[in-house]
Residue frames as qw, qx, qy, qz and C-alpha x, y, z in Angstrom:
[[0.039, 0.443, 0.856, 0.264, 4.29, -5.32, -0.54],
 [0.109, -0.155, -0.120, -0.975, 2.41, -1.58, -0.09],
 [0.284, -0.452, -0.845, 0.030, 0.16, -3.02, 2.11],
 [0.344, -0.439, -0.132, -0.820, -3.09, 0.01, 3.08],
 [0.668, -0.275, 0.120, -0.681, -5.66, -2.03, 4.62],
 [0.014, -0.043, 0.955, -0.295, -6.09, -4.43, 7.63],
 [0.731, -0.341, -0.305, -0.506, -9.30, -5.99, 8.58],
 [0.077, -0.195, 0.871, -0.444, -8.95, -7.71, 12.30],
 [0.608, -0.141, -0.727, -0.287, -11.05, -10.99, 12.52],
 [0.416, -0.315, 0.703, -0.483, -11.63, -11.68, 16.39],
 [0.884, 0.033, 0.133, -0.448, -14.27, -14.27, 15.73],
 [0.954, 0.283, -0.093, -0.021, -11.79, -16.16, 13.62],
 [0.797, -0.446, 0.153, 0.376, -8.53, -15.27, 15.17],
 [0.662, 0.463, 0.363, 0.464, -7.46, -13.78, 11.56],
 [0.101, 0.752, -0.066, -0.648, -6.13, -10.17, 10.58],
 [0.647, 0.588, 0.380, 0.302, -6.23, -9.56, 6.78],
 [0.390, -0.493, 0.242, 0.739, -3.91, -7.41, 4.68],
 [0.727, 0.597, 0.283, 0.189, -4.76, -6.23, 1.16],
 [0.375, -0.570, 0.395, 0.615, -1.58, -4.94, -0.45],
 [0.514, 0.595, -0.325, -0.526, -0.75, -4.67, -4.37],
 [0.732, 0.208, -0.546, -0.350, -1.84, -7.65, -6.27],
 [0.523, -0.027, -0.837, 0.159, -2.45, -9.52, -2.77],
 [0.654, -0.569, 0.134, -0.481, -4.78, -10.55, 0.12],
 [0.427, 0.115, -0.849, 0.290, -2.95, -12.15, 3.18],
 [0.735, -0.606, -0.068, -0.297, -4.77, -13.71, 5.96],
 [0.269, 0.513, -0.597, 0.555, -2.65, -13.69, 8.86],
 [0.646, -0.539, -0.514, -0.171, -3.24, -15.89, 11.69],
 [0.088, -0.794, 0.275, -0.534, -2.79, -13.58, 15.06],
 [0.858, -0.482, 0.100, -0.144, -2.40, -16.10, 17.21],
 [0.736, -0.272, 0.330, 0.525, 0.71, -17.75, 16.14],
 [0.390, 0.847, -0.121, -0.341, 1.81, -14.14, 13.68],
 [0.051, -0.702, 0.624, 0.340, 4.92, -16.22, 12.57],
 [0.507, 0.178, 0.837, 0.100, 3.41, -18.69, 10.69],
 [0.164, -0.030, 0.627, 0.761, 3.21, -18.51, 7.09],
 [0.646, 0.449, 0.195, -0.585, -0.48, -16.30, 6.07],
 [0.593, 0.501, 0.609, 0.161, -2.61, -17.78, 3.47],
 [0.198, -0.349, 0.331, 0.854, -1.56, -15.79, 0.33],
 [0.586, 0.668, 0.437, -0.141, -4.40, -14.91, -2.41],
 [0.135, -0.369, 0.408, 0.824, -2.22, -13.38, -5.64],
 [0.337, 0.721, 0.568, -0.210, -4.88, -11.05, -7.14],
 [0.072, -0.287, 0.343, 0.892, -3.38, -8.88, -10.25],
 [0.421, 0.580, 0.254, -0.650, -4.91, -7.19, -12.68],
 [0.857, 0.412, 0.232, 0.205, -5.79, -8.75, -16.09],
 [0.585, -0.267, 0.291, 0.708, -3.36, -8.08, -18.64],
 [0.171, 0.665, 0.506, 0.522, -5.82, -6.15, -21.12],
 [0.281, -0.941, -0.139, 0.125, -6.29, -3.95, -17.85],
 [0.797, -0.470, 0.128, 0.357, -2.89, -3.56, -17.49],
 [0.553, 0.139, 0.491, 0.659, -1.81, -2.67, -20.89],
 [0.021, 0.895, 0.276, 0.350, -5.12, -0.07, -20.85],
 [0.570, -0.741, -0.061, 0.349, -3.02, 1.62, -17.77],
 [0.628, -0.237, 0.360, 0.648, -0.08, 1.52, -19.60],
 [0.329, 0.482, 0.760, 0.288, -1.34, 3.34, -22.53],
 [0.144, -0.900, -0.402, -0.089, -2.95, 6.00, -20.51],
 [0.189, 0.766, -0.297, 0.538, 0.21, 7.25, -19.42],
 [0.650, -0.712, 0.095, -0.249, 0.14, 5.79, -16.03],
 [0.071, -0.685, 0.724, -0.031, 2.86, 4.34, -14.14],
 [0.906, 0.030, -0.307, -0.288, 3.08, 0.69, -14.85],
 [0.513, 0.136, -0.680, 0.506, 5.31, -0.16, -11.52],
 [0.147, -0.141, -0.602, 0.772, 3.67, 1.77, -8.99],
 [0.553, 0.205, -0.091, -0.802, -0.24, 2.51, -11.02],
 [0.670, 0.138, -0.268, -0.679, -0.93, -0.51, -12.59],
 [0.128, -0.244, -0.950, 0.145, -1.31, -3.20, -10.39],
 [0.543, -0.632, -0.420, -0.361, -4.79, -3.97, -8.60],
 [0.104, 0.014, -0.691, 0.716, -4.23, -2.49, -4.86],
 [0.293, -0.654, -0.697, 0.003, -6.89, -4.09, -2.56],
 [0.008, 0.293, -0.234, 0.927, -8.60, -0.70, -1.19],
 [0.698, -0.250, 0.058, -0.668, -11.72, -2.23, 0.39],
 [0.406, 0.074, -0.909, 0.056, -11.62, -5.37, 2.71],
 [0.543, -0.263, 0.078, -0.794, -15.06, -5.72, 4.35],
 [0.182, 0.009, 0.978, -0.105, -16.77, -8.94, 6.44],
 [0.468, -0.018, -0.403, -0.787, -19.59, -10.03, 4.37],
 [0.893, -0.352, -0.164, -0.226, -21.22, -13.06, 6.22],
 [0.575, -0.686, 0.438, -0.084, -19.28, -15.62, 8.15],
 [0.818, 0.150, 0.463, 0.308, -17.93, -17.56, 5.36],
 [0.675, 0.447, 0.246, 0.533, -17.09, -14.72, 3.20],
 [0.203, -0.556, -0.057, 0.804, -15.16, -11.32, 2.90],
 [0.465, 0.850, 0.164, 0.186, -16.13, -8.39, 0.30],
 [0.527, -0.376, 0.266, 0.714, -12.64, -7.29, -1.53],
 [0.460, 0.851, 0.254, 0.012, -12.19, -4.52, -3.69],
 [0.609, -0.116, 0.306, 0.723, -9.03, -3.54, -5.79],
 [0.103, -0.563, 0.244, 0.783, -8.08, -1.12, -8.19],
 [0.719, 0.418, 0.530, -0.166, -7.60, -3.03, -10.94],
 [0.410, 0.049, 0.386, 0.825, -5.15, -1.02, -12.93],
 [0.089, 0.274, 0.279, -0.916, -7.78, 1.70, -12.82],
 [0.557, -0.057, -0.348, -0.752, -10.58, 0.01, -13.49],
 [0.239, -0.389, 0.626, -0.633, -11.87, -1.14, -10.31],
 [0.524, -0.148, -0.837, -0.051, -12.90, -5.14, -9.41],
 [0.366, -0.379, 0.660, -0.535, -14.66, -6.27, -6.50],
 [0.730, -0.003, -0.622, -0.284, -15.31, -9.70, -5.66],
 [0.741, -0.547, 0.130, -0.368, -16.27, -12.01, -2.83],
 [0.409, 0.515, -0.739, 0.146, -13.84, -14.03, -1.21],
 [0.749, -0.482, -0.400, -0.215, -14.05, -17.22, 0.88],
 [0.578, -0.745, 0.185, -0.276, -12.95, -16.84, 4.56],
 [0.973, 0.127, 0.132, 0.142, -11.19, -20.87, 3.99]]
């Protein structure tokens, strides 16, 4: 999974992962239990613009998360690619 970027939670016990076309939350206490699994790709209109452009469309045009920030205590601020045309949205902690 081409996983970049951690975020470590103390407060909540959590480490995040964003990887291509996924955020796992990963619970550090017991690491072999199964993370929560978010499966975030990029539209298919995005996907097809990528494709188009000339990019690769195995290893370019997914959405890799490149920004995983704590925004309050209920939510995180995630930001992908997008097939190169870059999302960000809030996600709940939950």
């Amino acid at each position: 999974l081409d996983y970049r970027i951690l975020l470590m939670d103390e407060d909540q016990d959590r480490i995040y992962v964003g990887s291509k076309d996924h955020i796992l939350s990963l619970n550090i206490n017991n690491i072999s239990q199964d993370p929560l699994n978010i499966f975030w790709p990029a539209s298919a209109n995005k996907v097809e613009e990528c494709k188009m452009a000339g990019k690769d469309p195995t290893h370019g045009c997914g959405n890799f998360v490149r920004v995983i920030q704590s925004y309050n205590r209920t939510h995180l601020y995630v930001c992908g690619s997008g097939a190169f045309s870059p999302v960000c949205v809030y996600v709940n902690r939950g």
